[in-house]
C-alpha positions in Angstrom: 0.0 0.0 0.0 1.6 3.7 -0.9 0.9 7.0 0.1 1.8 9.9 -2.6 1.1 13.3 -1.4 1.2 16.1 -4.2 1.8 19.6 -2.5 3.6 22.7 -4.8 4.5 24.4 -1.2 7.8 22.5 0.1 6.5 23.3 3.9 3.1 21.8 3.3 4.4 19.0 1.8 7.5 18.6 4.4 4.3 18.7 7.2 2.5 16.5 5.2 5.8 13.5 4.8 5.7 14.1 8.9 2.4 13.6 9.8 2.3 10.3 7.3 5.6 8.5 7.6 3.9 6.3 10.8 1.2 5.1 8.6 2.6 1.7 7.6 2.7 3.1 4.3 5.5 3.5 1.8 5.2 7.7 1.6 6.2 9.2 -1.9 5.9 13.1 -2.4 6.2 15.1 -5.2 5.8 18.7 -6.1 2.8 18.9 -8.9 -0.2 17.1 -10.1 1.5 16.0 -13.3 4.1 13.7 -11.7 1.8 12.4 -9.1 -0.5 11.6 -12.1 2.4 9.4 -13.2 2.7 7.9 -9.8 -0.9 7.2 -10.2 -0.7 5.2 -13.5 2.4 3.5 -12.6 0.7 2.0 -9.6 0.2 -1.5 -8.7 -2.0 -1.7 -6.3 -4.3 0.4 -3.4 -3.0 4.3 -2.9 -3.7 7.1 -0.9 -3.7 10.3 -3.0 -3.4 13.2 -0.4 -3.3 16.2 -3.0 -3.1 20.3 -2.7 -6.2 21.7 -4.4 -4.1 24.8 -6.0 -1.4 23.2 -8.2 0.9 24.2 -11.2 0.4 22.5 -14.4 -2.2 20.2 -13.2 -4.4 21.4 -10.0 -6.0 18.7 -7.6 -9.4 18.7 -8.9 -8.0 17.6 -12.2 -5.9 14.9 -10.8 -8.8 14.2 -8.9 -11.3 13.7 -11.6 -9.0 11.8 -13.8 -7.7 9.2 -11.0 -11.5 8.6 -10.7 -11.8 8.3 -14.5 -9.5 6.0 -14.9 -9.9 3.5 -12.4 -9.2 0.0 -13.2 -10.0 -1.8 -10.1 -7.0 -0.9 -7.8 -8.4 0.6 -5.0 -8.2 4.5 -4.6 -8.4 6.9 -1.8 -8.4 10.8 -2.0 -7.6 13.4 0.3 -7.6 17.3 -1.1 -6.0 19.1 1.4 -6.2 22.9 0.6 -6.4 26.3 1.7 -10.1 26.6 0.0 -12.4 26.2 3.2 -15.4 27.5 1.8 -18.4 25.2 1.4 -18.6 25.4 -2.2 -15.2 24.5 -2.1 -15.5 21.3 -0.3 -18.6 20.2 -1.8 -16.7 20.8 -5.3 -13.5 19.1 -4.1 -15.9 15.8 -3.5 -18.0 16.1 -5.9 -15.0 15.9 -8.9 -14.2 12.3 -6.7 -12.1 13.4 -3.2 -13.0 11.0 -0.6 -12.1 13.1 2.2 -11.1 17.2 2.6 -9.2 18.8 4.8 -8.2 22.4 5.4 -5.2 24.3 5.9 -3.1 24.9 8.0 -3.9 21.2 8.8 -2.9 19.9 12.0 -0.8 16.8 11.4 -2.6 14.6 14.1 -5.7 15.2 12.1 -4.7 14.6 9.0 -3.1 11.5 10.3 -5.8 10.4 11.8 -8.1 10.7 8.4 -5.1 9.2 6.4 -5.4 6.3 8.7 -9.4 6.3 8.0 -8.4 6.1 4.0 -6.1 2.9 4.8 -8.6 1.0 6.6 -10.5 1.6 3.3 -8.4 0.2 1.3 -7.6 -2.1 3.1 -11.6 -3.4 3.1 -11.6 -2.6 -0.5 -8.7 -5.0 -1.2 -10.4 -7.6 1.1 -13.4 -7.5 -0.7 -11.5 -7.8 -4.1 -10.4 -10.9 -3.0 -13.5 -12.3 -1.6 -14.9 -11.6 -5.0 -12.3 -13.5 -6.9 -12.8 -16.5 -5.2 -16.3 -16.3 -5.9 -15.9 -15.7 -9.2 -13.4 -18.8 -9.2 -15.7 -21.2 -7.1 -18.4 -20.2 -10.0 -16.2 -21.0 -12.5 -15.6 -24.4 -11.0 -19.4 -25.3 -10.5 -19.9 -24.1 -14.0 -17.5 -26.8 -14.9 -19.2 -29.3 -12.9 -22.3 -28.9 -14.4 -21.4 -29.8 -18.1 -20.9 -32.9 -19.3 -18.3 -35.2 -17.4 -17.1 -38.7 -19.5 -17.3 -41.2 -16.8 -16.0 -44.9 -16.9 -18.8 -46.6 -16.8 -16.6 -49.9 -14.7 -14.0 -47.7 -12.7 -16.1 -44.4 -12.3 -13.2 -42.4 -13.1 -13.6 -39.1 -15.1 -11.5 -38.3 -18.3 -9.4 -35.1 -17.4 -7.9 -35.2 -21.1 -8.1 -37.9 -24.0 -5.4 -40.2 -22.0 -5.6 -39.1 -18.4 -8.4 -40.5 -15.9 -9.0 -39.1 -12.7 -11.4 -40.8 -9.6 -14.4 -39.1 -8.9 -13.4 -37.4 -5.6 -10.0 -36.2 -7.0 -11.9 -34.5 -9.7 -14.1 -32.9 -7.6 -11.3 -31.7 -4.7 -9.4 -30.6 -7.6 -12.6 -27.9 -9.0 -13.9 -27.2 -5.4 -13.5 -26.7 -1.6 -14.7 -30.2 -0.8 -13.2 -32.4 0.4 -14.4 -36.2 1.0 -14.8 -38.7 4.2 -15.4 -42.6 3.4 -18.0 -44.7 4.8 -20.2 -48.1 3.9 -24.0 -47.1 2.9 -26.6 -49.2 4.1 -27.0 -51.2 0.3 -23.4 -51.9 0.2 -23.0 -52.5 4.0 -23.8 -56.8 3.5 -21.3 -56.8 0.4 -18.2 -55.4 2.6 -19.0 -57.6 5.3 -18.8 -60.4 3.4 -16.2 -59.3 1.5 -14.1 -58.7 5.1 -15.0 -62.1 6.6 -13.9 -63.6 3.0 -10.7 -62.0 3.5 -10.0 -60.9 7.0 -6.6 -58.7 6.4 -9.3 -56.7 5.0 
């Protein structure tokens, strides 16, 4: 998980490294919202984006919007931090895709605090990304399950490929969580106790 603040004003962004080095994140910072808009497509997984609103070349809205835009399924967080404390300003700041907003001069327990907020988020967001791939998988495998299996009509082994043959349980441990404990039915109780007396290492 990395944090990348973008901040044009080397105090803010000094503060801001301070207040966000004991996060148990990797903390980049850089000094406009193009290169953290590089940062942002050369990511490889979750980020907090804690951005200045007021930014040469490419302001935080902008970055904002466009991190939103192009989304891919990493997880994202946003916090604008800015000078602009006006409502308007806020309620613009979220509305262009800013999760969170805070106004300077921040204190750095607060923003902490918020940028710890935006980690737990990601952190369920990556969770949940991973609860969804294994559902996705487990209906993959009962998709497979339910076309047609070639079964040995004698053995009651399944054809894997055109020379391999797999038993039934192996198959089915092998495309699902299941897994398998052996007992006698009722029907086939008589035959094994016949079959044990007839042989008794058995």
């Amino acid at each position: 998980m990395q944090i990348v603040i973008a901040d044009d004003d080397p105090v803010a962004r000094r503060l801001a490294e301070c207040a966000l080095s004991s996060c148990g994140a990797a903390v980049t910072s850089v000094e406009d919202g193009k290169a953290a808009w590089r940062l942002v497509c050369e990511r490889s997984g979750a980020l907090l984006l804690v951005l200045d609103r007021e930014m040469p070349g490419m302001d935080g809205v902008d970055l904002a919007r466009r991190a939103r835009a192009g989304q891919d399924g990493r997880p994202l967080y946003i916090v604008m931090v800015t000078a602009a404390g006006r409502p308007e300003d806020i309620a613009n700041g979220l509305e262009c895709g800013a999760d969170d907003y805070v106004v300077k001069p921040f204190n750095q327990a607060e923003l902490r605090a918020r940028a710890r907020v935006g980690l737990r988020m990601l952190e369920l967001q990556e969770s949940l990304a991973g609860r969804v791939a294994d559902l996705e998988q487990a209906l993959e495998n009962v998709k497979a399950l339910k076309g047609l299996l070639p079964m040995c009509s004698y053995c009651k082994k399944i054809r894997v490929d055109e020379e391999y043959w797999q038993q039934v349980e192996g198959y089915i441990s092998d495309h699902t969580n299941a897994t398998f404990t052996h007992g006698i039915c009722p029907e086939c109780f008589p035959a094994a106790l016949d079959q044990a007396q007839a042989d008794p290492r058995r």
